[in-house]
RONU-787883 format. One record per residue: x, z, y of N, C-alpha, C, O in turn. Coordinates in Angstrom, 2 decimals. Layout:
<atoms>
      n_u      n_w      n_v     ca_u     ca_w     ca_v      c_u      c_w      c_v      o_u      o_w      o_v
        X        Z        Y        X        Z        Y        X        Z        Y        X        Z        Y
...
</atoms>
This chain:
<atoms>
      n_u      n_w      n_v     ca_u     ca_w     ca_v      c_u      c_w      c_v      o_u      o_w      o_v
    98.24   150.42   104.64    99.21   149.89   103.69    98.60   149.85   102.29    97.63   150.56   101.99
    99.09   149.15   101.61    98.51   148.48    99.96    99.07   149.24    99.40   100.28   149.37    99.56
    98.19   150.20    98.32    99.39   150.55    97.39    99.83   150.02    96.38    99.00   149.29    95.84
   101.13   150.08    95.71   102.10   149.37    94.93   101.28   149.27    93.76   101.40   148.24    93.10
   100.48   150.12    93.40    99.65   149.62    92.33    98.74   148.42    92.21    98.55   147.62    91.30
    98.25   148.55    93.41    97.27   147.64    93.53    98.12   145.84    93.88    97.92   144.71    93.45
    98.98   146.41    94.76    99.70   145.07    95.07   100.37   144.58    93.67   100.83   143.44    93.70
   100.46   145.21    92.61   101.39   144.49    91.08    99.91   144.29    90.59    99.78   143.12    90.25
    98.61   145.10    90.42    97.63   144.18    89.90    97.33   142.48    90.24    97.32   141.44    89.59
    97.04   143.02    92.03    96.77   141.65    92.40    98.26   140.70    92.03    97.95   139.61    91.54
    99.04   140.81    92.10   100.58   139.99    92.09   100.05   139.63    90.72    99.74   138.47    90.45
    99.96   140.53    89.92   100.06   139.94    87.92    98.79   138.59    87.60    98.86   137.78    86.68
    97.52   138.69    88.80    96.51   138.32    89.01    96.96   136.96    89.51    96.51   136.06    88.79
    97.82   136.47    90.65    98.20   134.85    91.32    99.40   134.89    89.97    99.21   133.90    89.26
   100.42   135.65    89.53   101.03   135.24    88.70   100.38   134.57    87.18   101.27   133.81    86.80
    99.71   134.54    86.59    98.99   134.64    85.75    98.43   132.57    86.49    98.74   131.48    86.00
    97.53   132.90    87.80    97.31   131.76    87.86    98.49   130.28    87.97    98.25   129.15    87.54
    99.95   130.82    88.77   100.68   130.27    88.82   101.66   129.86    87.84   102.54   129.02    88.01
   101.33   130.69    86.55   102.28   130.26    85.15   101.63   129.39    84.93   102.36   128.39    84.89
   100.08   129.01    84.66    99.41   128.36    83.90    99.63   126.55    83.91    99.47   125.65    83.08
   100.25   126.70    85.88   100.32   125.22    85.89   100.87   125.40    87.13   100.76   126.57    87.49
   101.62   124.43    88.22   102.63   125.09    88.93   101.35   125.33    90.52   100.26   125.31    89.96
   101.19   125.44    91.41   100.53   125.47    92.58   101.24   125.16    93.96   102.47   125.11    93.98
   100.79   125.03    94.66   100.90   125.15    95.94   100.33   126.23    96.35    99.36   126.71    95.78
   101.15   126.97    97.91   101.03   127.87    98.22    99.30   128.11    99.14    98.59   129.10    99.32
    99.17   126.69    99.54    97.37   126.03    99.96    96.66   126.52    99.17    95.71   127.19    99.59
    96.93   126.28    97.26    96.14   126.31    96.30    95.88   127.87    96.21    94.79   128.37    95.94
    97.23   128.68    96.50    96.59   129.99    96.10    95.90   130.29    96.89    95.02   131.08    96.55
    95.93   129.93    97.99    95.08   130.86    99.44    93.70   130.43    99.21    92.72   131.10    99.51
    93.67   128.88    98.49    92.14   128.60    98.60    91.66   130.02    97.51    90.71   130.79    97.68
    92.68   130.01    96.37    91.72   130.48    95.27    91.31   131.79    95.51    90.14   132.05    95.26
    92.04   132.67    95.94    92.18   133.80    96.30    91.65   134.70    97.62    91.44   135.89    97.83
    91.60   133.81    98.17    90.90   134.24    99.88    89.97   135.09    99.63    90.10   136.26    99.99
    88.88   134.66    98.96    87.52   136.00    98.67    87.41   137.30    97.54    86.64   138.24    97.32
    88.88   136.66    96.89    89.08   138.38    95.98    90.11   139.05    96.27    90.18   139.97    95.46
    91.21   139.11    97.22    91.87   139.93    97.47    92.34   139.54    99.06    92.41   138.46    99.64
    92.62   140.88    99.46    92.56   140.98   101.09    93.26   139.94   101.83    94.15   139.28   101.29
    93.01   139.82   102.64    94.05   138.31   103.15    95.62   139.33   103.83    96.57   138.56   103.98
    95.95   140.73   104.20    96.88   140.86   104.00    97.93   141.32   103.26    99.12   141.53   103.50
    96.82   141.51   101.76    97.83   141.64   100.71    97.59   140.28   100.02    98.21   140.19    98.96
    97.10   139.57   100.24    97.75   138.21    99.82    98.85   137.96   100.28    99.69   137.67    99.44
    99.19   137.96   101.40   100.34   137.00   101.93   101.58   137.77   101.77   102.67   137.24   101.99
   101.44   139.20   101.32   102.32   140.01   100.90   102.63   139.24    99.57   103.54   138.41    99.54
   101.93   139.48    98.55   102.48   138.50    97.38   102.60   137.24    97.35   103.02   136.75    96.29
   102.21   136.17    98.73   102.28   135.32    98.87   103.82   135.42    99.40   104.60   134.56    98.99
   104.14   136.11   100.03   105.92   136.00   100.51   106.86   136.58    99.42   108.06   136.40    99.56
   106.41   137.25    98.39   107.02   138.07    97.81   107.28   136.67    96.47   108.44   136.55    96.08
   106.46   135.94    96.00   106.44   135.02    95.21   107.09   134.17    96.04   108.11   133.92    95.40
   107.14   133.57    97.05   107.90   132.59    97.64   109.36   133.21    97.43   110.11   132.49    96.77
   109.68   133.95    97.70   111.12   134.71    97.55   112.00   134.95    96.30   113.21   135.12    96.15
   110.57   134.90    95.16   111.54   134.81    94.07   111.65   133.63    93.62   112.05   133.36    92.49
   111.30   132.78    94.52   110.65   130.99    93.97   109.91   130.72    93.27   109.92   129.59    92.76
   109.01   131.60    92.96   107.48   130.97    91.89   106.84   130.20    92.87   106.37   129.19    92.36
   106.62   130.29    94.17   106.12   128.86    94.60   107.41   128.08    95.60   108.51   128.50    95.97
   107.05   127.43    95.71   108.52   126.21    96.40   107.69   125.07    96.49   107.63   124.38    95.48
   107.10   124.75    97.38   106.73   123.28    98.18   107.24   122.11    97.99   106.82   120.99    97.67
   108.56   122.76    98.38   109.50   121.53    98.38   109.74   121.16    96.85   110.00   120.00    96.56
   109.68   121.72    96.30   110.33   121.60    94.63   108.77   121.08    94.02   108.87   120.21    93.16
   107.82   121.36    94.25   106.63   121.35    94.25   106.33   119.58    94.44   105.81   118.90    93.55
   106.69   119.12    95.56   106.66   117.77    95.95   107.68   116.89    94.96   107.46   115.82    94.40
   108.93   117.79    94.97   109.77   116.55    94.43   109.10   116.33    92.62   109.11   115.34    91.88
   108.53   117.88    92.40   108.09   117.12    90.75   106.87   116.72    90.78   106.56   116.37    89.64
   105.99   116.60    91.54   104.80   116.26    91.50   104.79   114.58    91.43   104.23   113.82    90.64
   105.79   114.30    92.80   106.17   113.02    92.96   106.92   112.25    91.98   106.78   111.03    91.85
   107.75   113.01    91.25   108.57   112.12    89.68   107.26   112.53    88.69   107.45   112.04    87.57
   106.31   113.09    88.74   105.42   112.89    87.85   104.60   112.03    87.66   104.33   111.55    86.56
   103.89   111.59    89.18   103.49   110.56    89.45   104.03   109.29    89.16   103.27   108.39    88.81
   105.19   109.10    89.26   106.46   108.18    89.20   106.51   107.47    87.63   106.89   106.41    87.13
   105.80   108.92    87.15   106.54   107.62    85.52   104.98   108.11    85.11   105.03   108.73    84.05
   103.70   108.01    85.61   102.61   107.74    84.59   101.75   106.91    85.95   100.77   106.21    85.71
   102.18   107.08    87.06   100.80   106.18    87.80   101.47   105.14    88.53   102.66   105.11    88.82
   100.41   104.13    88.85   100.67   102.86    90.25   100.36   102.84    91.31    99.60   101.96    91.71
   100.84   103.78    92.12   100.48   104.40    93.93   101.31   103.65    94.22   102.27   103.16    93.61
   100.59   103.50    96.07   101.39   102.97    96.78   101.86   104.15    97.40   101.22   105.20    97.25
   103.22   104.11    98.32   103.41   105.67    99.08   102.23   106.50    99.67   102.01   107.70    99.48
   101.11   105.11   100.84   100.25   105.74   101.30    99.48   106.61   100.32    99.22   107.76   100.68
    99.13   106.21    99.19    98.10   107.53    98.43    98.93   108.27    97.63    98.43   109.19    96.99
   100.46   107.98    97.52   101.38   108.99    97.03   101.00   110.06    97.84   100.54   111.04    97.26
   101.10   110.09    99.36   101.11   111.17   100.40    99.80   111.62   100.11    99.68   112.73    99.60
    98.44   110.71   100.45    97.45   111.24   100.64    97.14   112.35    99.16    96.46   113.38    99.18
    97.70   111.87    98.22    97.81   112.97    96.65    98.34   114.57    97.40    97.89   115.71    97.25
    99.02   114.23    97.90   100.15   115.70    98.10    99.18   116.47    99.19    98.54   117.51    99.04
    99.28   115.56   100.38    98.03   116.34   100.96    97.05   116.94   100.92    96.72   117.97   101.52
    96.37   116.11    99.98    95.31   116.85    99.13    95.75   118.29    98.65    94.94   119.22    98.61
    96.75   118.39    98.38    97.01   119.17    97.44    97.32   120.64    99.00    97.81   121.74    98.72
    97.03   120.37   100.08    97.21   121.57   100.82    98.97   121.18   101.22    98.92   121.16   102.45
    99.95   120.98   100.95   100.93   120.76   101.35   101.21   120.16   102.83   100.53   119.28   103.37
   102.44   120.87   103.43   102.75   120.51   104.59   103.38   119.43   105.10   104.60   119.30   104.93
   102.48   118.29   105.96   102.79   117.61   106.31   103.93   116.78   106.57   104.05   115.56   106.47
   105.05   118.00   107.07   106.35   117.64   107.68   107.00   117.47   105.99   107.75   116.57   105.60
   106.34   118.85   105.00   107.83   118.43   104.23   107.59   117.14   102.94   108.46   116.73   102.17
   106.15   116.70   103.02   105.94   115.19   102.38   106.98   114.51   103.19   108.08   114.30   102.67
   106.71   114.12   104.53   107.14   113.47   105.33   108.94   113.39   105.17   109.46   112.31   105.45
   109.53   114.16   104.88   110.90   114.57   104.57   111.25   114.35   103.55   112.41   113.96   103.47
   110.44   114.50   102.26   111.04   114.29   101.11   110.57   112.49   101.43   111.38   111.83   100.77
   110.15   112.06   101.75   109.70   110.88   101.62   110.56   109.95   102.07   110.85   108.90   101.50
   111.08   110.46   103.38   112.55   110.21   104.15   113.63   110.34   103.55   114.33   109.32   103.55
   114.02   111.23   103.05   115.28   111.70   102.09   115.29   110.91   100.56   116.26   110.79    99.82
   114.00   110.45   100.35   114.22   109.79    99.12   113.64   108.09    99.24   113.15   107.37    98.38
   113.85   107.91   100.33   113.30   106.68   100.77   113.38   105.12    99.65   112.47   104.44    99.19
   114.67   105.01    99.54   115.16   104.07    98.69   114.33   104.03    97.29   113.74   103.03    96.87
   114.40   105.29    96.66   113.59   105.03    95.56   112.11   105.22    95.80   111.40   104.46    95.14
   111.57   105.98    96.51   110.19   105.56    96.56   110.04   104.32    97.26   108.93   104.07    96.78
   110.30   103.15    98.17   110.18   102.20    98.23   110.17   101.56    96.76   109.08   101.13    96.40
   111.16   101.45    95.93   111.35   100.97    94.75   110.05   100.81    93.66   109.46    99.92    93.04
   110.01   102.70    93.95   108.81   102.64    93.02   107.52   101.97    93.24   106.79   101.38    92.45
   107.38   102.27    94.82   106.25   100.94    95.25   105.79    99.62    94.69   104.82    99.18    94.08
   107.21    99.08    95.26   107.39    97.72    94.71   106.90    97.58    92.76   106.21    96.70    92.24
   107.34    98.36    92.32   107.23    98.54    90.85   106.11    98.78    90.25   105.78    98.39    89.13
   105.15    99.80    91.47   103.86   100.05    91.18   102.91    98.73    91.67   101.84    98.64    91.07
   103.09    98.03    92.36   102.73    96.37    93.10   102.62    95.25    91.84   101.66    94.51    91.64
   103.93    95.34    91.01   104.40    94.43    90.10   103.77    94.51    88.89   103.65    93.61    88.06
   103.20    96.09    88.79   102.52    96.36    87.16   101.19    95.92    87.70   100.89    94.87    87.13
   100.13    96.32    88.66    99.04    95.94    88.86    98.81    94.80    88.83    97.90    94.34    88.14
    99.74    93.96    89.69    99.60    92.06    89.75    99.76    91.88    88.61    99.14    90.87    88.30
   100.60    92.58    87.23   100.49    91.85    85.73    99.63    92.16    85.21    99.22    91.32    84.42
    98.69    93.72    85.29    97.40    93.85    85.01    96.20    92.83    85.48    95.16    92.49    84.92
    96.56    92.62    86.27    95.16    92.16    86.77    95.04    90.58    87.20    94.32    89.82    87.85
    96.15    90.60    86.45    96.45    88.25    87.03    95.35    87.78    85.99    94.66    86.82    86.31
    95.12    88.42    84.70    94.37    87.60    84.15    92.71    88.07    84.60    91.80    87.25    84.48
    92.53    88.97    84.93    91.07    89.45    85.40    90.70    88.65    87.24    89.50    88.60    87.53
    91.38    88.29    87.95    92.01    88.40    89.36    92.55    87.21    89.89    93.61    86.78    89.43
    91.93    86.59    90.81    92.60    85.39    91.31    93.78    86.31    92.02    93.85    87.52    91.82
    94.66    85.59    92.86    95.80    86.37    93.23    96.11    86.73    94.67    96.94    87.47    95.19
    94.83    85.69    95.28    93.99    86.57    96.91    93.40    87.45    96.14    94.08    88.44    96.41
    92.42    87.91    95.18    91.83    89.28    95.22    92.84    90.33    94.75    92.78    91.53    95.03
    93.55    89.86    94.18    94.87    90.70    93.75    95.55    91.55    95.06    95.78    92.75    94.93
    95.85    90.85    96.32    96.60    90.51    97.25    95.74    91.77    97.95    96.27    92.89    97.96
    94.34    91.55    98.55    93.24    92.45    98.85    93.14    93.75    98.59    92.81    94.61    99.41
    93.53    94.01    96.99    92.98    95.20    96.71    94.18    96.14    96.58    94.21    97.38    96.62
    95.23    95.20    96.40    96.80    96.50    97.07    96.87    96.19    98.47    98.04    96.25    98.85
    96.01    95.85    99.46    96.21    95.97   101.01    95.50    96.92   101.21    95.79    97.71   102.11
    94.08    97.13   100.21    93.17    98.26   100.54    93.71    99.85    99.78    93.42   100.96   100.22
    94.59    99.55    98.50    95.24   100.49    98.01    96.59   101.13    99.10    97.19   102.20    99.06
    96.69   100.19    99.83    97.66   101.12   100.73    99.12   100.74   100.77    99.97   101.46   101.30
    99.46    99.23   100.01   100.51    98.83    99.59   101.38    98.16   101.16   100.77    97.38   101.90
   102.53    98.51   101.40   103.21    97.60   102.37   102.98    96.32   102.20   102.63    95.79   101.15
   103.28    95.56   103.76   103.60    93.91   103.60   104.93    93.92   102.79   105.06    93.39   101.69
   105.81    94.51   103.42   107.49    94.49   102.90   106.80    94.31   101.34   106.46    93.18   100.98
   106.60    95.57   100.38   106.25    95.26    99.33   105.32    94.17    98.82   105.65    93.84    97.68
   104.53    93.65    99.17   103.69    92.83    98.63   104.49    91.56    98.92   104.13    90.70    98.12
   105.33    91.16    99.66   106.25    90.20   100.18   107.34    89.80    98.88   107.64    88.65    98.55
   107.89    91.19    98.19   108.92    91.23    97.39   107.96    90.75    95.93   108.11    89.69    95.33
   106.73    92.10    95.50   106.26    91.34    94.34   105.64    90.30    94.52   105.57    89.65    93.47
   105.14    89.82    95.37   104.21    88.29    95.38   105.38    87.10    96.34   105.29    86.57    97.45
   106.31    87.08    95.40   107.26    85.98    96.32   107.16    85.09    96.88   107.99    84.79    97.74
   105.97    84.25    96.56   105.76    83.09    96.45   104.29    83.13    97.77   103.58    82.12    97.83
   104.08    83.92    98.40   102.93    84.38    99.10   103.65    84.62   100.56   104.57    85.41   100.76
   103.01    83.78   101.53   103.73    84.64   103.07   102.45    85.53   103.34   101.33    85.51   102.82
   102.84    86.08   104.06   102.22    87.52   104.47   102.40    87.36   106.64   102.02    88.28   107.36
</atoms>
């Protein structure tokens, strides 16, 4: 067993990393794996989940409205972002479901700013190309490029 001393060092130690900027519960395990034991990690790893300093789910939904009002993803590299980030599969997959309507939206929205970026650099087949390779739906590319069958 850990003693309580040692378990509030190491705890003050992921706390400290987790004020600084929010994490995923992936992120601490990467950071932490080789300086403190892997079963007093997961002791402060459950003990922080419990008081909600980490939350996944809460984790996704602001990561995703962050994304939302500074970048132009399509969902596919919305997800592949989160993934990256160590997050669990199912609960991207869920928030993604549960908030379907507006991330479609935002799609479409993220489709509409690129095609106005790039109409004058961009014929509007290479336009068309490089949100098929960015990961953009037909549905979406259908709605911003109206005038285009797919």
């Amino acid at each position: 067993m850990n003693s309580l001393e040692e378990f509030d060092k190491e705890k003050t130690k992921v706390l400290k990393y987790i004020m600084f900027k929010k994490r995923t519960e992936q992120e601490i395990r990467n950071k932490f794996a080789n300086s403190i034991d892997e079963n007093l990690l997961e002791d402060i790893i459950e003990y922080l989940k419990e008081a909600k300093y980490i939350d996944d789910e809460e984790y996704i939904s602001k990561v995703v409205q962050e994304y939302m009002a500074l970048k132009n993803l399509s969902i596919k590299e919305l997800k592949y972002k989160l993934i990256a980030k160590g997050l669990d599969k199912n609960l991207i997959e869920d928030y993604l479901y549960n908030n379907k309507e507006k991330i479609n939206q935002y799609e479409i929205q993220s489709a509409q700013n690129i095609i106005s970026k790039k109409s004058n650099q961009m014929e509007q087949k290479e336009i068309e190309e490089y949100l098929i390779k960015k990961g953009y739906k037909r549905d979406t590319l259908e709605i911003a490029l109206p005038d285009r069958s797919f």
